[in-house]
Jmol script that loads the backbone (N, CA, C; Angstrom):
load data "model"
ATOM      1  N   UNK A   1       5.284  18.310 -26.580  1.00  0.00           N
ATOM      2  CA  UNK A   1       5.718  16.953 -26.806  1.00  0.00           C
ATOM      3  C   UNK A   1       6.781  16.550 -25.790  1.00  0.00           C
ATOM      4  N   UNK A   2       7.576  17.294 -25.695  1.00  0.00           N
ATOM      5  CA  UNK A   2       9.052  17.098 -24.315  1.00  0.00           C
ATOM      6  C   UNK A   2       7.868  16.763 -23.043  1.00  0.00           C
ATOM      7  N   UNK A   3       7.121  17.598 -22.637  1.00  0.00           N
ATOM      8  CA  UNK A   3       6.252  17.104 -21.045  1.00  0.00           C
ATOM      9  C   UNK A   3       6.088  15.447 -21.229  1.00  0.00           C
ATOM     10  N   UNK A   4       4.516  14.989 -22.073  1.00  0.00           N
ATOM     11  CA  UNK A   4       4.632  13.686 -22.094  1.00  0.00           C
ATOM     12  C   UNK A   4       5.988  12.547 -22.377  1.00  0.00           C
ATOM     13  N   UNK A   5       7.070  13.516 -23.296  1.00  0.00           N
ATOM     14  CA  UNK A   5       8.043  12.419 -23.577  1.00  0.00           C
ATOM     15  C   UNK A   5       8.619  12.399 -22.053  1.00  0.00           C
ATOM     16  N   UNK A   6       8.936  13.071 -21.145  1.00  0.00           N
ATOM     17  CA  UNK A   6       9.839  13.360 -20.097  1.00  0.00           C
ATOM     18  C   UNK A   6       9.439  12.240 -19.216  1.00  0.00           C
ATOM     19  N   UNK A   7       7.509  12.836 -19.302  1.00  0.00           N
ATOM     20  CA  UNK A   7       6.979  11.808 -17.857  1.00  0.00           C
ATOM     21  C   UNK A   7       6.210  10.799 -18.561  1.00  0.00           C
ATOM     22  N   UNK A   8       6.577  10.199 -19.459  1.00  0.00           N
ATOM     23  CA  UNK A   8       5.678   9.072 -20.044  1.00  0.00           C
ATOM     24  C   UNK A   8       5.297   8.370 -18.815  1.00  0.00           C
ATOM     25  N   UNK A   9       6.325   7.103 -18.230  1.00  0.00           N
ATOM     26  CA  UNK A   9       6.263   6.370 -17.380  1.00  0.00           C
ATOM     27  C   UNK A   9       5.314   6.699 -16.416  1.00  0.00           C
ATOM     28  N   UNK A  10       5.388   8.127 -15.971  1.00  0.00           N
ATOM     29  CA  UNK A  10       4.494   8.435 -14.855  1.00  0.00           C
ATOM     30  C   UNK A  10       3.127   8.495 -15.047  1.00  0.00           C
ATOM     31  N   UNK A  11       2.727   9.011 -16.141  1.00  0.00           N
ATOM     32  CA  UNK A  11       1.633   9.107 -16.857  1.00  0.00           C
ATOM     33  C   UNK A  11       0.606   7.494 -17.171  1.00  0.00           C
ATOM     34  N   UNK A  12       1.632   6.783 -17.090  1.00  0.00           N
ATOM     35  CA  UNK A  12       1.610   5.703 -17.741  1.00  0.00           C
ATOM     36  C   UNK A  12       0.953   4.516 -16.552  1.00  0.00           C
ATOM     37  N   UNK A  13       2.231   5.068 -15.180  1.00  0.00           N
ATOM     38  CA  UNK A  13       1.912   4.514 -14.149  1.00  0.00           C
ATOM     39  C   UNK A  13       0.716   4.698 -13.432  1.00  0.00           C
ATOM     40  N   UNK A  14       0.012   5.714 -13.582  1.00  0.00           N
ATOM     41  CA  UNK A  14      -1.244   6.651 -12.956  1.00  0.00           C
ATOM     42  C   UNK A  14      -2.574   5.979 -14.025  1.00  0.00           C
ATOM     43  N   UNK A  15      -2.357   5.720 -15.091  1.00  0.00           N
ATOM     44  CA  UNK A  15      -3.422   5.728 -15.830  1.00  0.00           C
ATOM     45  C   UNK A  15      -3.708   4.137 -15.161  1.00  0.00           C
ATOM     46  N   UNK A  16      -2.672   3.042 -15.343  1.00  0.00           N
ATOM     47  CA  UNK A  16      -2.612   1.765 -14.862  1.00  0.00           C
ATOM     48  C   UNK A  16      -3.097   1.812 -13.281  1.00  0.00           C
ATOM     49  N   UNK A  17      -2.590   2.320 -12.942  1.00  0.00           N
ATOM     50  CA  UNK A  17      -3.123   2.374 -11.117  1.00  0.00           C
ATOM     51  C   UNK A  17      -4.773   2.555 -10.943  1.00  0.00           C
ATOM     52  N   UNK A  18      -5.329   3.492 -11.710  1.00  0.00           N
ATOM     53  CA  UNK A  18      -6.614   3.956 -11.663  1.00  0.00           C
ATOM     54  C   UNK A  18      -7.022   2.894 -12.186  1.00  0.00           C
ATOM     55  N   UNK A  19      -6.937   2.295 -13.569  1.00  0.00           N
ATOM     56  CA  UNK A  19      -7.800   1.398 -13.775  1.00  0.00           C
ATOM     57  C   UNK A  19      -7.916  -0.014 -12.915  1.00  0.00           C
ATOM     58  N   UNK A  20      -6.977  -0.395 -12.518  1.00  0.00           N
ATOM     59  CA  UNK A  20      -6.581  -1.574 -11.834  1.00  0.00           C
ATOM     60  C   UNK A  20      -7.250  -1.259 -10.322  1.00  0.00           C
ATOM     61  N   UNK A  21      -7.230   0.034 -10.043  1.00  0.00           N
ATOM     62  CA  UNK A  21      -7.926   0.314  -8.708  1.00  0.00           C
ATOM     63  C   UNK A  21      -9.888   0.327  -9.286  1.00  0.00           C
ATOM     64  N   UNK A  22      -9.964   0.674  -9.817  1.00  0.00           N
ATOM     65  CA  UNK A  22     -10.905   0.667 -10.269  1.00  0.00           C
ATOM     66  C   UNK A  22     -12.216  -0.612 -10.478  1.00  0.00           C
ATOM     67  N   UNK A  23     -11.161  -1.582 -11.127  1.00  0.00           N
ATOM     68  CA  UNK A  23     -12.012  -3.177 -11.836  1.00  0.00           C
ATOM     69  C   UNK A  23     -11.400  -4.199 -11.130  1.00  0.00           C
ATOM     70  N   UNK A  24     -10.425  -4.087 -10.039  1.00  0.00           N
ATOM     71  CA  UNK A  24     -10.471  -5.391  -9.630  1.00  0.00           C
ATOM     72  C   UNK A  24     -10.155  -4.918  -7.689  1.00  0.00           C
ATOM     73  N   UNK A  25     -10.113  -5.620  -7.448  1.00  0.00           N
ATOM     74  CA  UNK A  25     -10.373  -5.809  -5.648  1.00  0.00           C
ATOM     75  C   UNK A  25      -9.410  -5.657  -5.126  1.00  0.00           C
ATOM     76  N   UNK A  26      -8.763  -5.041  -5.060  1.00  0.00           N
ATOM     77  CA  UNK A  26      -7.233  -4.108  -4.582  1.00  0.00           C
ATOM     78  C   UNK A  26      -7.422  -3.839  -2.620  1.00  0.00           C
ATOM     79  N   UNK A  27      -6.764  -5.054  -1.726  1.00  0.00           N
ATOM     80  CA  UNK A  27      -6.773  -4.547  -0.618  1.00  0.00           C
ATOM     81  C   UNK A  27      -6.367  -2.657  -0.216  1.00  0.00           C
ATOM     82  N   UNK A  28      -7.084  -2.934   1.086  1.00  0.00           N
ATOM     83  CA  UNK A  28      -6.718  -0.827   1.579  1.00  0.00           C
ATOM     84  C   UNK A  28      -5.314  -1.668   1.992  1.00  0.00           C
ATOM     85  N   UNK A  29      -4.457  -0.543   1.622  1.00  0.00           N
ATOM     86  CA  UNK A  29      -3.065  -0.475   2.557  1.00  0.00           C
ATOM     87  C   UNK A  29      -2.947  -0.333   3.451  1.00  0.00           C
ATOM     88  N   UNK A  30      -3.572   0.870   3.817  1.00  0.00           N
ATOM     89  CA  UNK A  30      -3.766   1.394   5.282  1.00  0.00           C
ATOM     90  C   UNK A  30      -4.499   0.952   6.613  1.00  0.00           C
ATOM     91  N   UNK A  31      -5.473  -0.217   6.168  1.00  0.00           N
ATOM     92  CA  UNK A  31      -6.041  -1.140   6.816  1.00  0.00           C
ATOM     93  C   UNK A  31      -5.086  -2.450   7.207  1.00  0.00           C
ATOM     94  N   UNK A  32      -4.429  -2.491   5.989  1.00  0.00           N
ATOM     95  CA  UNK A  32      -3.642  -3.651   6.253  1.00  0.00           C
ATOM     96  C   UNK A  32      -2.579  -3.758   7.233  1.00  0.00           C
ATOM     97  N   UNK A  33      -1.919  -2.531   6.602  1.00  0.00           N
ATOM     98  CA  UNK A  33      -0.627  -1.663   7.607  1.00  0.00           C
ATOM     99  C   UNK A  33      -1.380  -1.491   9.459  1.00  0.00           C
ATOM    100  N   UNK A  34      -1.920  -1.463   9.384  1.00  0.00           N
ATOM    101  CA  UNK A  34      -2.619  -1.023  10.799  1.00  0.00           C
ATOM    102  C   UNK A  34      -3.195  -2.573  11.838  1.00  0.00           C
ATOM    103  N   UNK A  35      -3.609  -3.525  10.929  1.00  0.00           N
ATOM    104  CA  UNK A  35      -3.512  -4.814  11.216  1.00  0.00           C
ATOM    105  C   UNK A  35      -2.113  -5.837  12.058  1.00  0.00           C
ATOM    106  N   UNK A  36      -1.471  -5.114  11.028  1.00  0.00           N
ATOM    107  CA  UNK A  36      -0.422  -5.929  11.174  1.00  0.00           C
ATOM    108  C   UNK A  36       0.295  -4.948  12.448  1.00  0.00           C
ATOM    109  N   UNK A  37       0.421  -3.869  12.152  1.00  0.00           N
ATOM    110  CA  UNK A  37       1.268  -2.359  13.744  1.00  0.00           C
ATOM    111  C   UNK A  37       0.054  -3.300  15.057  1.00  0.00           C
ATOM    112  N   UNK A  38      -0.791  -3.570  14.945  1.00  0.00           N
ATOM    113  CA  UNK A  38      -1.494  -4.210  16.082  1.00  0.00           C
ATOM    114  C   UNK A  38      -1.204  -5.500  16.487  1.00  0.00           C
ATOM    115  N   UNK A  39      -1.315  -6.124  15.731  1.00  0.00           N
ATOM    116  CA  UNK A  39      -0.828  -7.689  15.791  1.00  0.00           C
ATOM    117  C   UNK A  39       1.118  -7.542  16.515  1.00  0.00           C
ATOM    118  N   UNK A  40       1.969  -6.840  16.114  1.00  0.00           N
ATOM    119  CA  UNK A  40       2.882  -6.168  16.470  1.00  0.00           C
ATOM    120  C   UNK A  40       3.197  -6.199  17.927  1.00  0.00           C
ATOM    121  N   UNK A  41       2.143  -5.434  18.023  1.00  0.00           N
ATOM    122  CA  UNK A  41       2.129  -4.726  19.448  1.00  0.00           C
ATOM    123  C   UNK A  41       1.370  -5.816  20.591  1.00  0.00           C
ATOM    124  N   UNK A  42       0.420  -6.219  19.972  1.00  0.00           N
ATOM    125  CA  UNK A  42       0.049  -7.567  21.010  1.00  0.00           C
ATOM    126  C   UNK A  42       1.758  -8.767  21.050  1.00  0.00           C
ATOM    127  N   UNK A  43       2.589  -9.101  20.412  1.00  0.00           N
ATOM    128  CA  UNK A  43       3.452  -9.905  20.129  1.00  0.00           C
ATOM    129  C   UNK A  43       4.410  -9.361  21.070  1.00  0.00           C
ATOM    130  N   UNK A  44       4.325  -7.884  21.064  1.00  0.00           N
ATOM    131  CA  UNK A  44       5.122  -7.607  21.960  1.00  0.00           C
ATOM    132  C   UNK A  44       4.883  -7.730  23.257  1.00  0.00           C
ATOM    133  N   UNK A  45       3.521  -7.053  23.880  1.00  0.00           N
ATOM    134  CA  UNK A  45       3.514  -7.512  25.380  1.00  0.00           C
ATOM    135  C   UNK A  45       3.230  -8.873  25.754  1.00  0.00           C
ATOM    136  N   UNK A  46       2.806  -9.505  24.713  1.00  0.00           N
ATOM    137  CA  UNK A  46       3.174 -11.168  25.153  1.00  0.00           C
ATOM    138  C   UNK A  46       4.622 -11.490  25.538  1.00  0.00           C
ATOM    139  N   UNK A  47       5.458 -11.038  24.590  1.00  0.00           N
ATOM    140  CA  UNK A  47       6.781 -11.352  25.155  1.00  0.00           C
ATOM    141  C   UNK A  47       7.849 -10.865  26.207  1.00  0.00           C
ATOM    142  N   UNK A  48       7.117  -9.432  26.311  1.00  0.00           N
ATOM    143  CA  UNK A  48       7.561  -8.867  27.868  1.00  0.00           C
ATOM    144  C   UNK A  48       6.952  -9.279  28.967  1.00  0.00           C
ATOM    145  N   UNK A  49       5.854  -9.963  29.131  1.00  0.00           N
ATOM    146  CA  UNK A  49       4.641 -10.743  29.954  1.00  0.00           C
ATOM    147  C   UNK A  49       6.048 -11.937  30.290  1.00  0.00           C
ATOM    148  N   UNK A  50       6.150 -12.625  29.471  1.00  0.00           N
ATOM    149  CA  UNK A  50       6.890 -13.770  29.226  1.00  0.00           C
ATOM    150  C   UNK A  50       8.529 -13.788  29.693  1.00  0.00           C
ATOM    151  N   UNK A  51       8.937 -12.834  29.549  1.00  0.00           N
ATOM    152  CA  UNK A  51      10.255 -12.105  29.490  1.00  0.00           C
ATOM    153  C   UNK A  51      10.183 -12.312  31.800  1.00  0.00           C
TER     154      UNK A  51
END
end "model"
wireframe off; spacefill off
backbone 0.3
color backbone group
């Protein structure tokens, strides 16, 4: 009983994550994150071009 009482929240947080990843349309992070590090990096040599 102490394990679940300790990590309820976590337990709690994991069960919610899965389902929510699961039934609804949850962008990739890692796609997104990588979008944007590119977009980044073009912004930058535009402005050293410019510079």
């Amino acid at each position: 009983m102490g394990f679940i009482r300790n990590n309820f929240i976590l337990l709690f947080g994991t069960v919610c994550g899965i389902y929510i990843g699961q039934n609804y349309n949850v962008p990739n992070i890692k796609e997104t994150a990588n979008q944007y590090k590119e977009q980044m990096k073009e912004l930058e040599k535009k402005y050293r071009k410019w510079r």
